[in-house]
Each structure stands twice: as C-alpha cells, then as structure tokens.
C-alpha positions as CSV (number, residue, x, y, z in Angstrom):
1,X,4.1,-25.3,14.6
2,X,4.6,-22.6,16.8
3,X,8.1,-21.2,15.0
4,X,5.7,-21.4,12.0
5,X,2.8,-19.1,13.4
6,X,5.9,-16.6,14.7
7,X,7.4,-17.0,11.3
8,X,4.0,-16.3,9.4
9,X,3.4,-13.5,11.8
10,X,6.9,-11.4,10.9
11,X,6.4,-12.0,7.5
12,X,2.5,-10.9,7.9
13,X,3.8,-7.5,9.5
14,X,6.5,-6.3,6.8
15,X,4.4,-7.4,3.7
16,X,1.0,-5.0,5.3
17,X,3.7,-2.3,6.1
18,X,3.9,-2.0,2.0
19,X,0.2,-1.9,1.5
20,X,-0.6,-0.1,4.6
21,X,1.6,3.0,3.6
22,X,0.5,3.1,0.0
23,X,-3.3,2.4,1.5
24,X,-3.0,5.4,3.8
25,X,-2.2,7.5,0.2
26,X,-5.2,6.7,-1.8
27,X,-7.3,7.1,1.3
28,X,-6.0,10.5,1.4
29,X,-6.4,11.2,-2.3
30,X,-9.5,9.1,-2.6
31,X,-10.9,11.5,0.4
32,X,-10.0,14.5,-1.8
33,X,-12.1,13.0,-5.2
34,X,-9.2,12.1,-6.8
35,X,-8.9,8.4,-7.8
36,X,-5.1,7.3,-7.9
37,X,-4.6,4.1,-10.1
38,X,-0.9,4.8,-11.1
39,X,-0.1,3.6,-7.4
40,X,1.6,0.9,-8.6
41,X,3.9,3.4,-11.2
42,X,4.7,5.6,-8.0
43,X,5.7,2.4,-5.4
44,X,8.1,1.4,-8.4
45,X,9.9,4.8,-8.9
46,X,10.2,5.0,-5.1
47,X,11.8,1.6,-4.6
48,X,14.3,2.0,-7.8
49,X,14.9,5.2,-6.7
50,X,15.3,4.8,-2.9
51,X,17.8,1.3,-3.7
52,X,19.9,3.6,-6.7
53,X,20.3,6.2,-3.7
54,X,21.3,3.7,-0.8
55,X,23.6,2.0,-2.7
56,X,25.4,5.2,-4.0
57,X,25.4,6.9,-0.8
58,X,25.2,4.1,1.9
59,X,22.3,6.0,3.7
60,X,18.9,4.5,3.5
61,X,17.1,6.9,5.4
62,X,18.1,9.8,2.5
63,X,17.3,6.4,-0.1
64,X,13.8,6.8,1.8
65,X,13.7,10.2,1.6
66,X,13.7,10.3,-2.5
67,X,11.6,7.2,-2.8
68,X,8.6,9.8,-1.2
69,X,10.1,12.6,-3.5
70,X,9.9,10.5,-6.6
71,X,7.0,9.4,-5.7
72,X,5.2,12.8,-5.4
73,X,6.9,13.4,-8.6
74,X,5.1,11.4,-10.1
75,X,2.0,12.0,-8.5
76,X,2.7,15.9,-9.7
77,X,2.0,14.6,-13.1
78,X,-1.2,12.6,-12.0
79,X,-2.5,16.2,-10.5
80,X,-1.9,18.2,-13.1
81,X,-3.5,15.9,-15.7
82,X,-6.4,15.6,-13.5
83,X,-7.5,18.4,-11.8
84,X,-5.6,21.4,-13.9
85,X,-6.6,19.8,-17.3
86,X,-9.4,17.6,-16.4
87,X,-8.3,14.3,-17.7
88,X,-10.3,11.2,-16.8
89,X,-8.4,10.2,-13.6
90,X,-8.9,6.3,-14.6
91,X,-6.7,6.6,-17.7
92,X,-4.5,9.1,-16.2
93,X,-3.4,6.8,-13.1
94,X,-3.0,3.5,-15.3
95,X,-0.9,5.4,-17.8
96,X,1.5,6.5,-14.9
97,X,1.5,2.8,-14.0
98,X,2.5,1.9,-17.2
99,X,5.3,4.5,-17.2
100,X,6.3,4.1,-13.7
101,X,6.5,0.2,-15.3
102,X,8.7,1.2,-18.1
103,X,10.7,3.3,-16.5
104,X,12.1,1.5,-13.6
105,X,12.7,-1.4,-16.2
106,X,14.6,0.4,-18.8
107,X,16.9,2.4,-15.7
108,X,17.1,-0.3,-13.4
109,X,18.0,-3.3,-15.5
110,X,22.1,-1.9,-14.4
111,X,20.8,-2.5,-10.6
112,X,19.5,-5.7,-10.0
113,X,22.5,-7.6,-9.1
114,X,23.5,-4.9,-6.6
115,X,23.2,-5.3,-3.0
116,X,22.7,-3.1,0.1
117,X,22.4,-2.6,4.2
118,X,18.8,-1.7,4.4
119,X,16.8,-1.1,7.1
120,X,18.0,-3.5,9.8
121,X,15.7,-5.2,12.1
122,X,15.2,-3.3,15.8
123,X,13.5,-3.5,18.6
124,X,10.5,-0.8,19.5
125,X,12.0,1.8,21.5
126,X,11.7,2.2,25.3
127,X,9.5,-1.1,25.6
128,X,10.1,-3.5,23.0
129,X,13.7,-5.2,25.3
130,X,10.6,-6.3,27.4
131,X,8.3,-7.2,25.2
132,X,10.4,-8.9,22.5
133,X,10.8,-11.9,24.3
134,X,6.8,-12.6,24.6
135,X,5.8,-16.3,22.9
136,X,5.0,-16.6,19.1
137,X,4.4,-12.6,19.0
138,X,7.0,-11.0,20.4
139,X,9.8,-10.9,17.6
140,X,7.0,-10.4,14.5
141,X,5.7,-7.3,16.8
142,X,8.1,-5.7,18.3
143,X,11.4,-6.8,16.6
144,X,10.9,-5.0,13.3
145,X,12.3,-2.7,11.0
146,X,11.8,1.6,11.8
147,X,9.7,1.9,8.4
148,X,6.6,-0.9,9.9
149,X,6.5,1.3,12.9
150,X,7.0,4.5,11.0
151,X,3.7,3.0,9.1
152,X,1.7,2.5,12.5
153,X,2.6,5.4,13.9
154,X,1.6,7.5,10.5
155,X,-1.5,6.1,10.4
156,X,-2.2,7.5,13.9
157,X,-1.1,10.7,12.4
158,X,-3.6,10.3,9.4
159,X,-6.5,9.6,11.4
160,X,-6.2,12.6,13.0
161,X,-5.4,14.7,10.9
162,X,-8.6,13.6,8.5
163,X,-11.3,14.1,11.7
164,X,-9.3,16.3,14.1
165,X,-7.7,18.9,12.0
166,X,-9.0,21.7,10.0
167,X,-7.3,21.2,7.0
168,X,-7.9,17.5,6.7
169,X,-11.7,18.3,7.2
170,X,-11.9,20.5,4.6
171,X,-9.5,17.7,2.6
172,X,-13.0,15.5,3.0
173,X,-15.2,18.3,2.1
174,X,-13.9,19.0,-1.0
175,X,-14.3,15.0,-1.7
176,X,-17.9,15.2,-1.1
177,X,-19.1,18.9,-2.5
178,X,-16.5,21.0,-3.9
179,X,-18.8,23.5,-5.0
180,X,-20.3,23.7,-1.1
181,X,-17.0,24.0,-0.1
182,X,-15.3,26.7,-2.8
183,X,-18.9,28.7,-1.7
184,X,-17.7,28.2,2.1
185,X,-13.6,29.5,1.0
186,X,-12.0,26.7,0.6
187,X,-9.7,26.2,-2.4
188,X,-10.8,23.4,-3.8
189,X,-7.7,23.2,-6.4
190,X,-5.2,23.4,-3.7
191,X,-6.4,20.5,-1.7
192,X,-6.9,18.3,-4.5
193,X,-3.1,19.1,-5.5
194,X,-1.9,18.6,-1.5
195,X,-3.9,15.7,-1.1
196,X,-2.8,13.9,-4.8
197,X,1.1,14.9,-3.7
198,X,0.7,13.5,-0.3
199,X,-0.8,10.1,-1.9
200,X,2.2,10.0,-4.1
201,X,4.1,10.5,-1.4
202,X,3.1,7.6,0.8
203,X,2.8,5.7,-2.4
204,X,7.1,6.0,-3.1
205,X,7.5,5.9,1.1
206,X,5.8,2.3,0.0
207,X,8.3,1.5,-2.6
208,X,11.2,2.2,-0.6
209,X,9.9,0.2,2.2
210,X,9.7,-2.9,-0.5
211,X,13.1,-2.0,-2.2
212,X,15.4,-1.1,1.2
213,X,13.6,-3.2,4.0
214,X,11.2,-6.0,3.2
215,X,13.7,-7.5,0.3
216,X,16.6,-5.4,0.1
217,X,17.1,-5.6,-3.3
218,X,15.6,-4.2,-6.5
219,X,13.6,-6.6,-9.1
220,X,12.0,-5.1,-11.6
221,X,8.2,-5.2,-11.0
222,X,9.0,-6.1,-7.7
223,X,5.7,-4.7,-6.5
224,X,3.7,-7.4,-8.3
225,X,0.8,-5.8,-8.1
226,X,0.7,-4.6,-4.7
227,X,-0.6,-0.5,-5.7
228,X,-3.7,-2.1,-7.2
229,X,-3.9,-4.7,-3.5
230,X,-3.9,-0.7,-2.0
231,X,-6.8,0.7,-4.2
232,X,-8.6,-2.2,-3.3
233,X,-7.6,-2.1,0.3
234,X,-9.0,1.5,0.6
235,X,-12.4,0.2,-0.5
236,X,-12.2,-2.9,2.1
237,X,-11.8,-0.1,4.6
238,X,-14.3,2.0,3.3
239,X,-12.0,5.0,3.7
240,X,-12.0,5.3,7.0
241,X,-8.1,4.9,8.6
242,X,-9.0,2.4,11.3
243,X,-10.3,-0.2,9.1
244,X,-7.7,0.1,6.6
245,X,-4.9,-1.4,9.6
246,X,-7.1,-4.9,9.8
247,X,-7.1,-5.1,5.8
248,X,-3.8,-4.3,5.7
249,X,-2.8,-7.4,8.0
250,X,-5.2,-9.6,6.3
251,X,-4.1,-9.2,2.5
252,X,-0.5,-9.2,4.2
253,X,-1.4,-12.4,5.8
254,X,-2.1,-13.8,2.4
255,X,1.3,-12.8,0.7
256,X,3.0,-14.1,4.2
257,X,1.1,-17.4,3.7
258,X,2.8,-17.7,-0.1
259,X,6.0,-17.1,1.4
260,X,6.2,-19.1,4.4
261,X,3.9,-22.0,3.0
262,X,6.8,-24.2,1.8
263,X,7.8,-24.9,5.5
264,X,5.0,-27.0,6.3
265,X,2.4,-29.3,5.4
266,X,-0.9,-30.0,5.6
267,X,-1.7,-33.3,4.2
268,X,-2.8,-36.8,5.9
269,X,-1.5,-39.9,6.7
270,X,-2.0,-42.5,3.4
271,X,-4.3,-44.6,5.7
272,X,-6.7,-42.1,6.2
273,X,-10.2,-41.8,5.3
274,X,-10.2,-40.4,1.6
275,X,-6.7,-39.0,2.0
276,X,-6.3,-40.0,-1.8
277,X,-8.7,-37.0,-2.9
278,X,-7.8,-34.6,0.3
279,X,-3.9,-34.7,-0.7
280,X,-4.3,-33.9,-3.9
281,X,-6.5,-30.8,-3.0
282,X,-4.1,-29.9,-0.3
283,X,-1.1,-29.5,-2.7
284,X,-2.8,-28.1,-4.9
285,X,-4.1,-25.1,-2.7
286,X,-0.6,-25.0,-0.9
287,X,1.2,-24.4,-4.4
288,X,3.4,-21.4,-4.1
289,X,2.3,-20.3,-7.2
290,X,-1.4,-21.2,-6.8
291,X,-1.1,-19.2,-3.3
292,X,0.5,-16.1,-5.3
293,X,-2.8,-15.5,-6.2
294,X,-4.9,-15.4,-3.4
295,X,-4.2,-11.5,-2.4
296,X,-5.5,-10.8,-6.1
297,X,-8.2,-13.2,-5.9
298,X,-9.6,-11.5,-2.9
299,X,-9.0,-8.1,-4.4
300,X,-11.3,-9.4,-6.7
301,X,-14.3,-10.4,-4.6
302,X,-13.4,-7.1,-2.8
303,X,-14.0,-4.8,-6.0
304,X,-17.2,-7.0,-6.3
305,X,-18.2,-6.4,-2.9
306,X,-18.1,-3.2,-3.9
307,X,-19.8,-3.1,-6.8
308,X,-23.0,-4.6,-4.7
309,X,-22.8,-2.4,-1.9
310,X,-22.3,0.3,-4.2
311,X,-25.6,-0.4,-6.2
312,X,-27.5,-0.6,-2.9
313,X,-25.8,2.9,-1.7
314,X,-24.3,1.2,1.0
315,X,-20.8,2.0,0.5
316,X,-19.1,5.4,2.3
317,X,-17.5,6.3,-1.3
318,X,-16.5,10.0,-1.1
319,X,-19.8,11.6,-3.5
320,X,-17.2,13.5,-5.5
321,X,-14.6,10.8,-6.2
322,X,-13.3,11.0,-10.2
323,X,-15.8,13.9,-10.5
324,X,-13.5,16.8,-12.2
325,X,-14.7,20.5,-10.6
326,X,-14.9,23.7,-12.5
327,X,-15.3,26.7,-10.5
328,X,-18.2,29.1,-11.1
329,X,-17.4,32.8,-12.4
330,X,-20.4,35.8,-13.6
C-alpha cells in the first residue's frame, strides 16, 4: 500500500504540472477579459512542436522553448480575432481547438513512432539529496522533472506579478472596466494582446511538458481534453493563483488514480457480508476506462458549480470577461 500512495503521488505531481501551467494561462487571459477556449489547440501545437524539435535537435529545453512559441502563435490568432476584430471569443477559441486538432494530426501522423530523451527525472536543487529520501513523499516531491518545478516556481512568479506589480494590476483592471482604465491611461488593447500571448504561451509550455516529460512521446490528441480540465480549473480557483495549485493536484489526482488504479484492488473477501453486490460495484468504479472519466466528470459539476454561484453573484468572475471594448473618440 505504501509504494502505491508514493506511486499515486508521482504520478499526481506530473499530470497537475500539465494543467497547472496551462491553468496559470487562462487565469492570466481570463484576468484580462479574454476567454481562451482554444487551450486545448495551443497545448497540442506545443507538444507536436516541442517533440518534432527534440528529436531533430536532441535538445529539449530549445523543444520547450518553441512549444511556448507555437503556442503564442497560436494565441496571436486568438488576439487578433478577438480584441482587433471583435469576434465572439467562444467561437474563436474552439475554432483554434479544432485547428490546433487538425493540425497536429495531419503533421504529426510521420512522428508518433519516434522516440526521445526528455526531461529526465532530478532531484530539487540544493535540498532535495536530503529530502528525497523522506517516506511515501520524498521521490513524488522532490525527485521530479525541471518543468513540475519550473511550474511551482512560475506560479510564485504569477501571483505576484497579478497583485504586486503594476503592470499585472492594471492586467486586472482592464478585466474589470476597461473604459475606467483607458480614462485612467492604460492601453487597454495592449494588455489584452500581452495577456492573450502570455496565455498561449503557458498553454504550449503545457504541451511540451505532456509531449517531452510526462510521456515522452507524441500521440495525436494526446491532451485528451486536458485545455478544457484548465478552463474549468481556473473557475474551481476562482482566479485567484493560490487556489488554482490545490485544483491542480486534485484533477491530477484523478488522472493519477486512472493510471495507477490497475495495481491494486479494492474488493472483499467472497465470504463477506454482501460482497456479491460490493464487487461488482468496485470493478466497475475501478475500470480504467470508467476512471478516465472522472476528471471530466468533475469538470462537469465544476462548470455547474459555477453556473449556481454565478446566478447568486457569488463567483469572483472578472466583470469584463468575453466583453469586446471599443474605445471612445469626439
């Protein structure tokens, strides 16, 4: 039981790492009142990307590099459509989801049977030799790859630069009252284009994390729906930074439970009291595939937690999220 719970504890770490990075994206874009649903599209182009480029080049920092470029790329696109034209940021996002989709299918059918030296496993610098060694813990927390503590220490960086910098504060003022804060100087287009890029950023810094450390390989689709886990991730958090680290180790815990659930079992002895209805129960809710679902299906009651709190104005939802702004001229 105990190499189990260390076991389900690694894997919990490097699946959040994915959803923590391209949580800490939205939240950024989100914070700005842009939606970003073509998270998904930009995780894929960073993890094709980042693999094609560690595999030609043997480096996969510079893979990691052009996953985040990729994925701003893409996000470029997502920007202009929404705050240049003033497209409806819903359809613009899942359109760049379904290219991102397309894409990465039709360029990286030629790549799936390749193979690479990802990120390799290490221990944290200057304390983790002393710490690694710590029961159940030790290896899932401080024997990991540089990208899950490249994620913890960026959300450090994003916390403070929303509520402790000046440009991140203006960031969240032009998510709540862009015309308040183009009166005040603030250039409301510029932000929203900074804040959409960095999103898309993060989002491909994501991708490249799934393609060149947590599998090392490239799948098409390999994200399985892990940009929309983020969206709904950012909401659990209710955009603040802080909250979004728990969430992202609870819907990891989830995907680590689908993967690590074949390795042990739950049900009782035959003799037991009603062990012929419990076993049958048991399996079924241990299924691999049955457990496959349960990060969606709590995405699900997330989105209608949501909803609720939402109609009874108790959520912290930026005022100006999805709202396009015009500016003012005599």
């Amino acid at each position: 039981m105990v190499s189990f719970i260390a076991g389900l504890l690694d894997a919990t770490v490097q699946a959040a790492t994915v959803l923590l990075l391209a949580g800490m994206g939205e939240l950024i874009s989100e914070r700005a009142g842009v939606l970003n649903l073509g998270v998904e599209g930009m995780m894929l182009v960073g993890a094709l990307g980042g693999f094609i480029t560690t595999v030609l080049t043997g480096s996969h920092w510079l893979g990691f590099g052009v996953g985040i470029l990729l994925g701003m790329v893409l996000a470029l696109v997502h920007a202009f459509l929404c705050i240049t034209l003033k497209s409806n940021q819903v359809i613009s996002g899942v359109m760049l989801t379904l290219l991102g989709t397309g894409l990465t299918t039709f360029f990286g059918s030629g790549w799936v049977e390749e193979s690479i030296d990802g990120f390799p496993q290490m221990t944290l610098p200057f304390v983790g030799q002393y710490l690694v060694d710590i029961p159940v813990i030790g290896e899932a927390f401080f024997r990991s790859t540089a990208t899950d503590y490249l994620a913890l220490g960026l959300l450090v960086v994003v916390w403070y630069f929303l509520y402790h910098s000046n440009l991140g504060l203006e960031m969240i003022a032009v998510g709540e009252d862009p015309e308040m804060a183009d009166t005040m100087g603030v250039s409301v287009f510029r932000l929203r284009y900074l804040a959409v890029l960095i999103g898309g950023g993060f989002a491909g810094a994501a991708g490249a994390h799934l393609s060149l450390a947590f599998s090392q390989l490239w799948v098409p689709g390999m994200t399985a729906g892990r940009g929309w886990i983020a969206v709904a991730l950012v909401i659990f958090a209710q955009w603040r930074p802080r909250r979004m680290l728990v969430g992202a180790y609870l819907f990891g815990l989830l995907d680590a439970l689908r993967i690590r659930s074949q390795s042990i079992s739950l049900t009782v002895g035959p003799d037991a009291p009603l062990a012929g209805v419990i076993n049958p129960i048991v399996e079924f809710l241990m299924n691999p595939q049955i457990m496959g679902t349960y990060p969606y299906l709590a995405t699900i009651l997330v989105l209608a937690y949501a909803v609720i709190r939402t109609k009874s104005d108790q959520l912290a939802v930026p005022s100006a999220l999805l709202q396009s702004y015009s500016r003012e001229t005599d």
